[in-house]
C-alpha positions in Angstrom: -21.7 -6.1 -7.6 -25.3 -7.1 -8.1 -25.0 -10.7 -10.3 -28.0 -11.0 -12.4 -30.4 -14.0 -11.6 -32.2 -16.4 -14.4 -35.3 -16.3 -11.8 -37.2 -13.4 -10.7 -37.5 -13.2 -7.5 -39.2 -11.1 -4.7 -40.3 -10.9 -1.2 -43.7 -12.3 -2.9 -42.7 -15.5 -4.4 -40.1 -15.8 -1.2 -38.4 -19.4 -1.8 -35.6 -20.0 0.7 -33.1 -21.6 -2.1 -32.4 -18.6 -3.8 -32.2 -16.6 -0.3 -28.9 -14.9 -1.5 -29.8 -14.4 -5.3 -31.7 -11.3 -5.0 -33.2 -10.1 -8.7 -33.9 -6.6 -7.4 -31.4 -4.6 -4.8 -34.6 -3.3 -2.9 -36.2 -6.5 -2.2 -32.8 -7.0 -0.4 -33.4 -3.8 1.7 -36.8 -4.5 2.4 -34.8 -7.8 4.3 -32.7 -6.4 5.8 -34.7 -3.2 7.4 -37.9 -5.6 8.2 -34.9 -8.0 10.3 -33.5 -4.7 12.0 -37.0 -3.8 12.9 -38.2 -6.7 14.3 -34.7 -7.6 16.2 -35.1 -3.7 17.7 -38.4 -4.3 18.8 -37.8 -7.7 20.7 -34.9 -5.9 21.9 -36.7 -3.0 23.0 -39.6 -5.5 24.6 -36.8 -7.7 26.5 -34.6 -4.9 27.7 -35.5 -5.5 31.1 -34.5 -9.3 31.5 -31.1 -9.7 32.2 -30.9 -13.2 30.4 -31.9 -11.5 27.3 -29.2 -9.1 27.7 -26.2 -11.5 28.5 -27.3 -13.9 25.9 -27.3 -10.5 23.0 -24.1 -9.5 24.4 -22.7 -12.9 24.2 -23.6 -14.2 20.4 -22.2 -11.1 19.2 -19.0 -11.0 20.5 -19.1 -14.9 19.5 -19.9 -14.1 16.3 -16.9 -11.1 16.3 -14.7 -13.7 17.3 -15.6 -16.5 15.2 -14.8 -14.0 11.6 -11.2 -15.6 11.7 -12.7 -18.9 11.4 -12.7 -19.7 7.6 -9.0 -18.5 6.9 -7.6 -20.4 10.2 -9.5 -23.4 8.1 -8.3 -22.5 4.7 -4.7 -22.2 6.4 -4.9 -25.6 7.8 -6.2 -27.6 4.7 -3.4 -25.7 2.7 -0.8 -26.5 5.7 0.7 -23.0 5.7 0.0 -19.6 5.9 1.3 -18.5 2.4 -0.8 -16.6 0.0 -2.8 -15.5 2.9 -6.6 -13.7 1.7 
């Protein structure tokens, strides 16, 4: 759910502290698809160098494996694994 912000924001007025406090669901797209189409055409331009391609492969399955990261944290502050999330 969208939570309503007391500023209006937009890709205009960008202001990195309210990054994640999007006024308008379609300024949010407009992120996201202009970040999937510049990381496709670097991608696309650096397909042939192999360090390109290792270091891609390796930052996402780093990233896949760090997801567990904040409950194995929340686990040990609480000292146990009750009332898991």
């Amino acid at each position: 759910m969208i939570t309503p912000v007391h500023r209006s924001n937009n890709n205009i007025n960008f202001d990195w502290t309210y990054f994640w406090s999007w006024s308008r669901f379609m300024d949010y797209v407009q992120c996201v698809l202009a970040f999937t189409l510049v990381a496709a055409y670097i991608t696309y331009l650096l397909l042939d160098s192999a360090l390109f391609v290792e270091t891609l492969g390796f930052l996402a399955v780093f990233t896949e494996a760090m997801l567990g990261t904040p409950q194995l944290y929340c686990n040990y502050q609480n000292k146990s694994t009750e009332g898991m999330r």
